[in-house]
C-alpha positions, 0 to 999 in steps of 0.5 A: 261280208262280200265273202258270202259271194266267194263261198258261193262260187266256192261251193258251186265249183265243187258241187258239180265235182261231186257226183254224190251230191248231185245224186242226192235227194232234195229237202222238199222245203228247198225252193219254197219261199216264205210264204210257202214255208210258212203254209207248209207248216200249218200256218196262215200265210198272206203276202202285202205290197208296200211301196215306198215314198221314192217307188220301191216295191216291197214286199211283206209276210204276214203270219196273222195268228197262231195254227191254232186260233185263240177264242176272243175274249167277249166282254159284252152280254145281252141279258135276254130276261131284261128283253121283251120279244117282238112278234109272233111265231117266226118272226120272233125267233127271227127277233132272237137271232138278230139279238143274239147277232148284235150282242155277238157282234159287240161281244167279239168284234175285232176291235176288243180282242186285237193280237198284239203286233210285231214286225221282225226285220232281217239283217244283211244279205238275207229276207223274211226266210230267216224268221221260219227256217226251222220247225214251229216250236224252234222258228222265231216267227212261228214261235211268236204267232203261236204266243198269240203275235200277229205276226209281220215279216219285212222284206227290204229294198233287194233282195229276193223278195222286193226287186220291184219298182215303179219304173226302174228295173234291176237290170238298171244301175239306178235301181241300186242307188241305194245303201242301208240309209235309204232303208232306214229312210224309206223302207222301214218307216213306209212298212211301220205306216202300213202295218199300222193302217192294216191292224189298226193298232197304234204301237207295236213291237220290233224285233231286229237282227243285225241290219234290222236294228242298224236300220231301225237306230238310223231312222229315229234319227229321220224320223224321232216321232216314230218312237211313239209308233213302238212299244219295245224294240227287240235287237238281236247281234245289234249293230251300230258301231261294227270297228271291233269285227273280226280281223277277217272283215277289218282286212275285207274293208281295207282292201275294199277301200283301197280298191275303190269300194267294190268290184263294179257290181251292183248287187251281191249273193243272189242265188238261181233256182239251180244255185240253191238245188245244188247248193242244198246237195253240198250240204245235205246230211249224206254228202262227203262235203257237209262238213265244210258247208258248216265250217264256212258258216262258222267262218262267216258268222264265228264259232258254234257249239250248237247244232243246226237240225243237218236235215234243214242244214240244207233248205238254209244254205239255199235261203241265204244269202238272199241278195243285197246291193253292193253299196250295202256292204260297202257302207258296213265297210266304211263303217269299220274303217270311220270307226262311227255310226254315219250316213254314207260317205259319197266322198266330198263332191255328192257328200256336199250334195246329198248332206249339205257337208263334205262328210257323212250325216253322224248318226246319234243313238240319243235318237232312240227313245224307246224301250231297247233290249239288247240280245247279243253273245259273246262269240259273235264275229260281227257284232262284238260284245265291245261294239255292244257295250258302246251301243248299250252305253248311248243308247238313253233307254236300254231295258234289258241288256242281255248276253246269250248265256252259253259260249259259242253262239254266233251271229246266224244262232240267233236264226237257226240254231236248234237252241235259239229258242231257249237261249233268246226267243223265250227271254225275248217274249218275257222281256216284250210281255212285261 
């Protein structure tokens, strides 16, 4: 996975080579963030702050309804026969409209007509983006809004989006002190409470990729009262057991091990406003070197048949990646290696400390009592169709475990492919509906 960071120092060398792409004009939608894109297109747009129990400060997208509001389904009438009128004059056409105020206000007050809510959460070295880079009837975000969601998008700890914290700075190494368990232990639960006490709903549904259900399994094992909290559970390229990646990244993590886990960074893949501009240069439909922004997509994620739109290719490439603590991709990578679905391994000393044991917390996925259905696909280099199998087969309640139906479709289709909506959103929407 720390190969995203060589690509990008890759693709900055050779932008600057390139007097084609720095002449290039830009997609207007290259430096927006979320909730920017997400007004651009038509929809409403609110940005909240959840900080978590131990002072991270996240933030998340909310995409409140469709571009078009549904009318409330009133379920109260006043029948105004059965009523006598109060006074004279002005003051009984006052009397009529403080009637027909009240019986609107039962008729339609919020409480009886709730949207039904989801949260969506991203996967590794990426942010709220991935869910609205694309057109409105092809985005997974707004495609939800449009089918009547109240829509939240979550933001963890580090990246673009949530790089705040009640006293430390990421200047600071303390600040990435963390891998994805702290994600499953804090954020993700701080963000589900909040989201509850904003709407008012006492379940809702959850959509992963990658990272989002990896943290999402972990945390039913910190918290098992949380699956009250949720309705269904949507994973998307799950992740748990990653041991049959792609040879590449089995290679990855053995020199990372061998190494000692990482280059000294603390973080990895977080992009400048003059990386993304140059960025959406190399990779937009005119420039000589388009192709290879797509060939190292594939490399990354596998092989794909289905097209990305090449005029949004470029405003993607200057989203992701969003940036990611190192420790982040150090724990993939142990993962590989332990062959098992655990807790990160500090080594024995800070293990001791940390678990009360001299080896990882083991993660169990018998944790996970809610409805699960799995979307995975059969050319996805990170999340294997066997590391699926292993995931569907302990997992005590998978309601739908479903392979995209088409070769060729990688682990980022399931964001930005331009046939993502057919082959996953509109099974994922019937698979929450029933």
């Amino acid at each position: 996975m720390g190969i995203v960071t060589k690509v990008v120092i890759i693709f900055v060398s050779l932008i600057f080579e390139s007097s084609e792409c720095r002449a290039s004009s830009h997609h207007p939608h290259t430096l927006l963030g979320t909730p920017d894109l997400i007004q651009v297109r038509g929809y409403p747009a609110e940005v909240h702050h959840v900080t978590t129990r131990d002072g991270y400060i996240l933030q998340l997208h909310r995409i409140p309804r469709g571009r078009t509001p549904a009318p409330r389904a009133c379920t109260h009438h006043t029948h105004f026969r059965t009523l006598k009128p109060k006074g004279t004059g002005w003051m009984q056409l006052k009397w009529f409209k403080n009637v027909l105020d009240g019986a609107n206000a039962r008729r339609c007050h919020p409480t009886q007509d709730r949207r039904r809510v989801v949260l969506l959460m991203h996967g590794v070295l990426s942010s709220s983006d991935d869910f609205v880079l694309n057109d409105p009837h092809q985005a997974l975000a707004f495609v939800m809004a449009d089918a009547g969601y109240d829509v939240w998008l979550g933001n963890a700890r580090g990246n673009t989006y949530s790089r705040r914290h009640v006293r430390l700075s990421p200047d600071q190494p303390d600040f990435w002190d963390f891998s994805w368990d702290e994600i499953a232990q804090y954020d993700l639960p701080d963000m589900l409470s909040y989201i509850r006490n904003a709407t008012r709903t006492p379940k809702l549904d959850y959509v992963g990729h990658s990272m989002g259900t990896t943290v999402f399994f972990a945390m039913m094992n910190y918290y098992p009262h949380i699956n009250g909290w949720i309705r269904k559970m949507v994973a998307m390229a799950p992740s748990a057991y990653i041991h049959n990646i792609f040879f590449g990244y089995r290679l990855l993590s053995v020199f990372s091990h061998i190494i000692g886990g990482g280059s000294g960074k603390y973080e990895t893949g977080r992009l400048s406003e003059e990386t993304k501009t140059l960025l959406a240069g190399l990779c937009s439909p005119g420039a000589l070197t388009r192709k290879v922004c797509l060939k190292v997509i594939a490399l990354v994620a596998g092989p794909s048949r289905h097209e990305i739109d090449k005029d949004y290719l470029p405003v993607i490439v200057a989203h992701t990646p969003a940036g990611v603590a190192t420790r982040i991709l150090t724990h993939y990578s142990q993962l590989i290696l332990a062959r098992k679905f655990q807790a990160f391994d500090y080594g024995a000393t800070r293990n001791l400390a940390e678990y009360g044991t001299l080896t990882p917390r083991q993660y169990s996925l018998e944790r996970v009592t809610v409805p699960v259905g799995l979307f995975w696909s059969q050319d996805d280099w990170i999340n294997t169709p066997k590391d699926v199998k292993q995931i569907a087969d302990e997992l005590p309640r998978v309601a739908l475990n479903y392979r995209i139906p088409l070769r060729g479709f990688n682990h980022l289709d399931f964001l930005w492919s331009e046939n993502a909506r057919r082959l996953v959103y509109l099974p994922l929407m019937k698979f929450l509906k029933v």
